[in-house]
LUMPADREN-578543 format. One record per residue (C-alpha): residue in one letter; z, y, x. Coordinates in steps of 0.05 Angstrom, whole numbers, padded with zeros to 5 digits, always signed. Example, Ala and Ser with C-alpha at 12.3 -4.5 7.8 and 13.67 -1.06 7.14 Angstrom:
<sites>
a+00156-00090+00246
s+00143-00021+00273
</sites>
This chain:
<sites>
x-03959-04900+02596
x-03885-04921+02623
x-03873-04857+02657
x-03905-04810+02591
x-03851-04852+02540
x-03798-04846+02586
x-03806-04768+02598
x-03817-04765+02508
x-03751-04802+02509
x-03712-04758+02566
x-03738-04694+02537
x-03711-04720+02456
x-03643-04736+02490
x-03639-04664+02518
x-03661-04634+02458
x-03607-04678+02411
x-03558-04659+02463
x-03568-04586+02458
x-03571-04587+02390
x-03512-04631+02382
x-03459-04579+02396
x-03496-04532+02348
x-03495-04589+02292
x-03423-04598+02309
x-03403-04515+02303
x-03440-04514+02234
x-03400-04574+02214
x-03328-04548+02235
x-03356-04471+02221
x-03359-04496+02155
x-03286-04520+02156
x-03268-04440+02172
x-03309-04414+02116
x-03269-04452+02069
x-03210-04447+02099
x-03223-04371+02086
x-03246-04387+02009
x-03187-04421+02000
x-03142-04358+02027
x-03180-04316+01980
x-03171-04358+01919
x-03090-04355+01926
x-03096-04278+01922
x-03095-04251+01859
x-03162-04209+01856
x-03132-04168+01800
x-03069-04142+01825
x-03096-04131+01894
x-03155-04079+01867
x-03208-04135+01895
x-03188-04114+01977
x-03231-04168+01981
x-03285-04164+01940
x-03326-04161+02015
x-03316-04239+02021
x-03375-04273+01994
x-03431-04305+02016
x-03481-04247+02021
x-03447-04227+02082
x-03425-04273+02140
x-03351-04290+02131
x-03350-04274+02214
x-03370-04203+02186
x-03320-04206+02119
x-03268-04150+02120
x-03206-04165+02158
x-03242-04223+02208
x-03255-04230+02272
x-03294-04293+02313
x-03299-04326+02382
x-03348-04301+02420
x-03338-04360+02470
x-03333-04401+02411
x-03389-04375+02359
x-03375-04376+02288
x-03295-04393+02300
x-03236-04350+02267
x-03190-04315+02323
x-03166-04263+02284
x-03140-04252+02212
x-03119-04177+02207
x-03113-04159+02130
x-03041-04111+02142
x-03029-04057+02091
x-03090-04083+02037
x-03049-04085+01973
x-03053-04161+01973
x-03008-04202+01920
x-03013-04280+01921
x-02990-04329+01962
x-03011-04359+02030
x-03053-04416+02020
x-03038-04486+02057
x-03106-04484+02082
x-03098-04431+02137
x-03077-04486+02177
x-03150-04503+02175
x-03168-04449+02220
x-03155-04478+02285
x-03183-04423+02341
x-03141-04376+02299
x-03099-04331+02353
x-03069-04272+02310
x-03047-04271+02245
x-03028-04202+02213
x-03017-04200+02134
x-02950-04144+02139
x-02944-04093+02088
x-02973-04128+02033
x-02941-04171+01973
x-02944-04245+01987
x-02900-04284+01964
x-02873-04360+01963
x-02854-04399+02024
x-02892-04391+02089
x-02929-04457+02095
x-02917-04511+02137
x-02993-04525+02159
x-02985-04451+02202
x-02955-04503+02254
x-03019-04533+02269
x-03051-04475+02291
x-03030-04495+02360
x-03069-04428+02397
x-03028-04380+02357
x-03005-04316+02396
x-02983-04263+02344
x-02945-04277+02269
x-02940-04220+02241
x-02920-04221+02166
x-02877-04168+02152
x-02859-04127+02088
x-02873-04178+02045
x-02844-04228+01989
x-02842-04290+02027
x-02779-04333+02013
x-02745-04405+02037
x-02739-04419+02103
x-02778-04416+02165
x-02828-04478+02184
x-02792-04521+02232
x-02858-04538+02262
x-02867-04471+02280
x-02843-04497+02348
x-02916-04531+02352
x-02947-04464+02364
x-02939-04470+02434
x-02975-04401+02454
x-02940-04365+02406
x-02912-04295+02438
x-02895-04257+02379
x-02860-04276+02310
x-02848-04217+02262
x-02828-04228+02199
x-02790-04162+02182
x-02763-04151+02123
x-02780-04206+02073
x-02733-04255+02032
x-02726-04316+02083
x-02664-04350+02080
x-02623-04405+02118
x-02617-04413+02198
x-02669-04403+02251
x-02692-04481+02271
x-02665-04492+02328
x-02729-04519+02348
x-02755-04446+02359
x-02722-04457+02417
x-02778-04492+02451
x-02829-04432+02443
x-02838-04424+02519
x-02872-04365+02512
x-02844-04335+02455
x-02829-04254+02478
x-02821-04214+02409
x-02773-04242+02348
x-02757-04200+02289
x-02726-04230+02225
x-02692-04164+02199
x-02673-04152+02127
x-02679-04218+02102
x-02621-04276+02103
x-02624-04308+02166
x-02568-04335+02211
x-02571-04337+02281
x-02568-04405+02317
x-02538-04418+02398
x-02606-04450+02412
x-02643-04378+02409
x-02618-04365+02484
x-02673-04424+02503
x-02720-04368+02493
x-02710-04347+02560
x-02777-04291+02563
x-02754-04256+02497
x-02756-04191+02500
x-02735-04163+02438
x-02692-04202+02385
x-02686-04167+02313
x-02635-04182+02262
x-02615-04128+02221
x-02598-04135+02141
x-02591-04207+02149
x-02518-04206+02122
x-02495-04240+02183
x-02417-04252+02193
x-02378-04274+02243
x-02386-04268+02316
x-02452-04263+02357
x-02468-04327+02384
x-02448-04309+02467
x-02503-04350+02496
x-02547-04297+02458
x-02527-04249+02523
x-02558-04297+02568
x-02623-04272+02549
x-02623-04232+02612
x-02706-04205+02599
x-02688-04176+02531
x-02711-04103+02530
x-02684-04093+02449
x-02630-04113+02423
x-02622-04097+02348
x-02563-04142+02299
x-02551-04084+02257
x-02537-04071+02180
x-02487-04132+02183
x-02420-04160+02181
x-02417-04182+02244
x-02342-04170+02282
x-02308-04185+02343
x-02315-04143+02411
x-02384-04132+02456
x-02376-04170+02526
x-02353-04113+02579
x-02406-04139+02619
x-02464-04123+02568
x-02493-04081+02613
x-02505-04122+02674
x-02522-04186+02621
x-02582-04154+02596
x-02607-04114+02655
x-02668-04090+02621
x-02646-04073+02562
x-02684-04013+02535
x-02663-04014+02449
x-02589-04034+02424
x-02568-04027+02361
x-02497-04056+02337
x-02505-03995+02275
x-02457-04012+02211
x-02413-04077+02226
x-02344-04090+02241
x-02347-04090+02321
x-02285-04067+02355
x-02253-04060+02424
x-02278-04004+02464
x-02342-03994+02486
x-02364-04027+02547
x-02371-03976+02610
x-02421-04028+02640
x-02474-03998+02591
x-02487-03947+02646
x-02516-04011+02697
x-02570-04016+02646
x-02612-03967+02669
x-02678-03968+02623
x-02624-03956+02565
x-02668-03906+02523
x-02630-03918+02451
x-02551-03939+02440
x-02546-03940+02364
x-02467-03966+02351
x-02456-03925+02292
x-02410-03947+02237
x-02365-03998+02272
x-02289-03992+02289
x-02299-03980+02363
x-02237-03944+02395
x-02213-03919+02464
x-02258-03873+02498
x-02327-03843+02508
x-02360-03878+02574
x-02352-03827+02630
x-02420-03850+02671
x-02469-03844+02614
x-02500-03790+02651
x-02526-03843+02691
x-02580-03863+02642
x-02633-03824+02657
x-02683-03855+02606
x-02637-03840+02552
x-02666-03806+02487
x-02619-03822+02438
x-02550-03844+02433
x-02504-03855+02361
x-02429-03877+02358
x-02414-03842+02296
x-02364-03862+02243
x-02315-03905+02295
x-02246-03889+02319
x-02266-03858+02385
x-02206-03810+02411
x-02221-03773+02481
x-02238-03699+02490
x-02312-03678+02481
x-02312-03670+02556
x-02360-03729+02568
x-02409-03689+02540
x-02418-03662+02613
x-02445-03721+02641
x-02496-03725+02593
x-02533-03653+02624
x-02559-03712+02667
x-02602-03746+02608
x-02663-03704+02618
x-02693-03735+02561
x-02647-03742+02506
x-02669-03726+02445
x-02605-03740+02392
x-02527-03742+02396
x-02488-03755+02343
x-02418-03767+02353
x-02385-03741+02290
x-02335-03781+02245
x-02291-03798+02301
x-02220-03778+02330
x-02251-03730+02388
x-02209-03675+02408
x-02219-03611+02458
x-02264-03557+02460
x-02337-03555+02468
x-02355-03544+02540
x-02394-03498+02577
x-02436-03542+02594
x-02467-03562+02525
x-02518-03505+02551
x-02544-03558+02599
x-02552-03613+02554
x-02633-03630+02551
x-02674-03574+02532
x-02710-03631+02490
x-02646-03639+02450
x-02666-03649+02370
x-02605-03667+02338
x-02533-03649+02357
x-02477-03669+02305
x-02403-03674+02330
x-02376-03663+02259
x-02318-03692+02231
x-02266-03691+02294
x-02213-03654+02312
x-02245-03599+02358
x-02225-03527+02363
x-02239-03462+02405
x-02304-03424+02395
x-02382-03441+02410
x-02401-03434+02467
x-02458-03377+02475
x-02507-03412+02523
x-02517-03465+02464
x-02577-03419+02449
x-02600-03456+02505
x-02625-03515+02462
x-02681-03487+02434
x-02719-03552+02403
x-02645-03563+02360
x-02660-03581+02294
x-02606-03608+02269
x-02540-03582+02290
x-02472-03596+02248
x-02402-03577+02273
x-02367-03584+02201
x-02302-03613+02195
x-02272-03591+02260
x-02218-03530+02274
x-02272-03488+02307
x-02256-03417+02310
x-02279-03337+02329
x-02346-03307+02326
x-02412-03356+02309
x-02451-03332+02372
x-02514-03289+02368
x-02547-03336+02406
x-02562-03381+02348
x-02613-03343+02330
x-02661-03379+02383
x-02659-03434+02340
x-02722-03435+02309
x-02734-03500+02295
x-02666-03513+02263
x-02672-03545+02185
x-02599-03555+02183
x-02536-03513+02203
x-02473-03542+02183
x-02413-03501+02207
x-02369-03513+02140
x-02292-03533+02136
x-02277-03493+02207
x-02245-03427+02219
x-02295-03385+02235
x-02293-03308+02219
x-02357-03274+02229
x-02429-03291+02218
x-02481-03266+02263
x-02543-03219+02235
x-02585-03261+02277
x-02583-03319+02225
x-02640-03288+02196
x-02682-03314+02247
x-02683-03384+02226
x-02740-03391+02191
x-02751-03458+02188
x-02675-03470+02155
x-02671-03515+02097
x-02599-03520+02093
x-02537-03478+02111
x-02468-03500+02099
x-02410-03445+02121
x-02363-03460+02063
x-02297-03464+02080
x-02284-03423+02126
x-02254-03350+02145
x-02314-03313+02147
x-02294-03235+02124
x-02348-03179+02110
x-02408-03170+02063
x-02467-03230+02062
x-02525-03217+02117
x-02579-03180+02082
x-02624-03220+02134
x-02609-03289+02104
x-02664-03264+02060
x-02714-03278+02116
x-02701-03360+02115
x-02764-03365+02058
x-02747-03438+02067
x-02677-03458+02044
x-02670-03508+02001
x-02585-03503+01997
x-02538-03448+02009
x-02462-03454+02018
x-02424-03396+02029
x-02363-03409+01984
x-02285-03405+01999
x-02297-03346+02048
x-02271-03270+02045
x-02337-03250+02026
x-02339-03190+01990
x-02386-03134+01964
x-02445-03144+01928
x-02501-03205+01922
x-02556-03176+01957
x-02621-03181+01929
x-02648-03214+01988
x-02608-03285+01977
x-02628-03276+01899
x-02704-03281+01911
x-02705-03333+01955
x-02744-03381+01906
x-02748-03436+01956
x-02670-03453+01937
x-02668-03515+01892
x-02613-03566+01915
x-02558-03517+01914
x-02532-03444+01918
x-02457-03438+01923
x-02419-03366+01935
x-02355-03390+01895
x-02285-03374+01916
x-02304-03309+01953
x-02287-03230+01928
x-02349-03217+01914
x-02362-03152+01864
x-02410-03126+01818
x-02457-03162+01766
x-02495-03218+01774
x-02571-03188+01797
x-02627-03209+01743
x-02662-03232+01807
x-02627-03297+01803
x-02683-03313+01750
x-02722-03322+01809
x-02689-03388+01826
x-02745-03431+01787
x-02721-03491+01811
x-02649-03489+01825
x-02605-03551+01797
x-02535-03519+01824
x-02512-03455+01817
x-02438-03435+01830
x-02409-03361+01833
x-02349-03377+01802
x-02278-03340+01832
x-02304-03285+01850
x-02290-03211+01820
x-02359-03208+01779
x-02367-03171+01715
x-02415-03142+01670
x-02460-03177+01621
x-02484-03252+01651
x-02566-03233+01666
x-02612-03263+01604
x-02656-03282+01672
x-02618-03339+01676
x-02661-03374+01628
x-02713-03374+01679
x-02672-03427+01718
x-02701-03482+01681
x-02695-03539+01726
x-02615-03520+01732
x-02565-03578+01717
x-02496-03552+01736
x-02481-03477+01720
x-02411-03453+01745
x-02395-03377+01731
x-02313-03381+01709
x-02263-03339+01743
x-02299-03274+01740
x-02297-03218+01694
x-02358-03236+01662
x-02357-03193+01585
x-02407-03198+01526
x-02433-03251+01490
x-02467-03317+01510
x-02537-03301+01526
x-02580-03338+01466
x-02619-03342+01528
x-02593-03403+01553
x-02616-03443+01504
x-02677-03457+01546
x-02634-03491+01601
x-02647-03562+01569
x-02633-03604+01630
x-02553-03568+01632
x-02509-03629+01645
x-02440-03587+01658
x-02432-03508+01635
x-02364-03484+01653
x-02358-03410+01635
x-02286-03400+01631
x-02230-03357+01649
x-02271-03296+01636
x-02278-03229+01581
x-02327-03254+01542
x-02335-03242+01462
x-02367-03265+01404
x-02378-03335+01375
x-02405-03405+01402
x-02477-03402+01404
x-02501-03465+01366
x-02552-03485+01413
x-02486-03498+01463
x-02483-03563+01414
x-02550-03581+01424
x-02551-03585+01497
x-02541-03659+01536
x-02480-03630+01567
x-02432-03687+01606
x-02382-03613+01610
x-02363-03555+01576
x-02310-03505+01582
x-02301-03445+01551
x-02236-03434+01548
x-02195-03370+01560
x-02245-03321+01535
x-02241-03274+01474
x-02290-03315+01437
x-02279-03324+01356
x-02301-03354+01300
x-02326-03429+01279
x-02332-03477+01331
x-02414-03509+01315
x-02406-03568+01284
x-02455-03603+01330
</sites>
């Protein structure tokens, strides 16, 4: 009877302590499903188009949109992953009561309010993500609780004041992005000795960069820009941060030169230093980063000759150079045909270069972007450009060139052409009418002359802008130009045009600025244009043109008019 009781009472105490842990999940389960309630309750169901109208107790909240449980741990919260969901609220205290939670992601939505203080007892935290939102005040000092944590990202959102200093503890911490908000940087931030890439753009920084910041030898990006930070870059940069793979100084007030010890950091795949007052020279040894895709020093006060572009043939990869807006002198080398054959962008406007293109630039056959404006370039614009048939953008204005190619027909994919100001002589290329695709023309202050083909006048794509002015161009202005539906610029204005102007013009009705003065325009003002409603300036001036002031000129929202030296007569409309 001794032994039967004490086998009834050994099996009960393994049953109660199998079931114990069980009664013990439901209990603390229970805490998560709240927790989760709670989270739903501070979003406002309205505004957010019920994104989660899932939640509710017909479905398992382990099976609710967004969540994600243990599986060593049934029934607990690991995951909360609710990015991009139109969500506008706040975040409720309570998601401090999910305490298996690993990754948070709530970016790209609208919440708002601080970021609460109870996220810091979520001590198995890995990820933060929360950004492109609302949230505002400062950062939870307890953060520094979240031992595990490895990646803070809180990108673009209105949080103000310093980093705590005791961020500095996060052991593991490896990914830290507080860009466009209002965030200082503190010294303690080089504790965080595995961080590998430190964001702090559109913070409105000033002053120097803290220098224990470049001990952070494991950083692989690098990014402080969009501030007002000043002072010079350490000329050992390169060897400081060894790994360094992203490095963007863009937009401050850095000066000095840049630092030739960029080339020892050989992952270097993106220098963006745009936008400072860097001086001196162009690093020689460049070429030595063979990772590099991209690399931006534009708007400094760089003077050397454009020769360093040779040891950039090197760069395999590189994808973007754009080194306009600076002092650079010398003519384009030879060896520009070598440059990456993967080579997108290439702007070196705005210098002080001179000589001619180069014709083995139609070497570069992925170019999209290519802009030589501003510069003292000179001669023939080589055949060769033709092979660019990816380019959207051709800026060759403010040179001295003197000849177009016929092969700039072939660049179909061209949005925008800019060859004003220049010395180009001869008739326009009939086979500009094969670039179905641009969306603004500049040909103006050339020697054009002859007629305006046809071909230019039915390209309907044009909209931003179509420009011919201060040319000799001759004849009358084709009726095909009401073909240009949705043109807001037009300028033909000094040239040697004549005849009536076209009644077609009325079909320009998105137009905005209409320049035709200087010609030898005669008649009377087409009743036409009446329909051009959206005209903000109509200059029609110095030209032979009769009759009175239409009356509908009065009624128009124009910011400018000018009709002056013309043979008009009569009342002036009292509107």
């Amino acid at each position: 009877m001794a032994k039967w009781f004490l086998l009834v009472l050994y099996t009960a105490l393994i049953v109660w302590w199998c079931n114990a842990p069980s009664t013990l999940a439901m209990r603390t389960n229970e805490t998560d499903r709240l927790a989760l309630l709670a989270f739903k309750a501070a979003i406002d169901d309205q505004a957010s188009f019920g994104a989660l109208s899932s939640w509710n107790d017909s479905v398992h909240y382990c099976d609710w949109h967004g969540i994600s449980c243990s599986r060593r741990h049934p029934n607990r919260v690991v995951k909360l992953n609710l990015t991009s969901k139109g969500l506008v609220g706040s975040l409720s205290p309570h998601i401090g009561n999910l305490s298996f939670l690993r990754r948070i992601n709530l970016s790209n939505n609208n919440f708002h309010g601080p970021i609460p203080e109870e996220i810091g007892r979520l001590f198995s935290l890995q990820v933060i993500q929360l950004s492109n939102n609302s949230f505002g005040g400062g950062l939870p000092k307890n953060l520094s609780s979240c031992t595990h944590l490895e990646y803070l990202l809180l990108y673009n959102n209105h949080l103000s004041g310093n980093i705590p200093s005791e961020l500095g503890s996060l052991s593991k911490l490896r990914g830290l992005t507080l860009d466009k908000n209002k965030i200082s940087i503190p010294e303690g931030i080089a504790k965080l000795r595995l961080l590998k890439f430190l964001g702090v753009e559109f913070n409105n920084l000033s002053g120097n960069i803290p220098s224990s910041i470049y001990n952070i030898s494991t950083l692989t990006a690098f990014s402080v820009g969009d501030n007002r930070l000043e002072g010079k870059i350490p000329p050992d940069i390169g060897s400081k941060f060894p790994n360094l793979r992203f490095l963007s100084f863009t937009n401050n007030s850095f000066t000095g030169m840049i630092p030739t010890s960029l080339s020892n950091a050989s992952s270097l795949e993106y220098i963006y230093s745009s936008l400072n007052n860097f001086i001196g020279q162009m690093p020689k040894d460049l070429g030595k980063l063979l990772r590099l895709k991209a690399m931006n020093f534009e708007g400094n006060q760089l003077e050397d000759d454009i020769s360093f572009i040779s040891s950039l043939t090197n760069c395999t990869k590189l994808k973007f150079l754009l080194v306009g807006e600076n002092l650079l002198k010398g003519s384009l080398p030879n060896s520009v045909a070598n440059l990456s054959i993967d080579l997108s962008i290439l702007i070196l406007g705005w210098n002080q270069l001179h000589g001619s293109i180069p014709s083995g630039i139609g070497n570069l056959l992925n170019l999209t972007f290519f802009v030589l404006g501003y510069n003292y370039f000179s001669g023939h614009v080589p055949d060769t450009i033709g092979r660019f048939h990816k380019l959207n953008c051709l800026d060759l204005q403010m040179n001295k060139f003197t000849k177009l190619p016929s092969s700039l027909g072939n660049l179909s994919a061209l949005n925008r052409l800019y060859l004003g100001q220049n010395n180009i002589r001869g008739s326009i290329p009939l086979s500009l009418g094969n670039c179905q695709q641009l969306l603004a023309l500049d040909l103006s202050h050339n020697n054009l002359y002859g007629l305006i083909p046809l071909e230019i006048m039915n390209l309907s794509s044009i909209s931003i802008s179509f420009n011919l002015s201060y040319n000799s161009l001759t004849g009358s202005l084709p009726s095909e130009v009401g073909s240009l539906k949705n043109l807001v610029e037009f300028d033909v204005s000094n040239n040697r045009l004549s005849r009536s102007i076209p009644n077609s013009l009325s079909g320009c009705l998105s137009l905005e600025v209409l320049h035709l003065e200087g010609n030898s325009f005669e008649g009377e003002i087409p009743q036409s244009l009446s329909k051009l409603t959206g005209l903000r300036k109509l200059d029609l001036s110095r030209n032979n043109l009769t009759g009175l002031i239409p009356s509908y000129i009065g009624e128009l929202a124009l910011e400018k008019l000018n009709l002056s030296f013309n043979m008009l007569y009569g009342e002036v409309p009292t509107q």
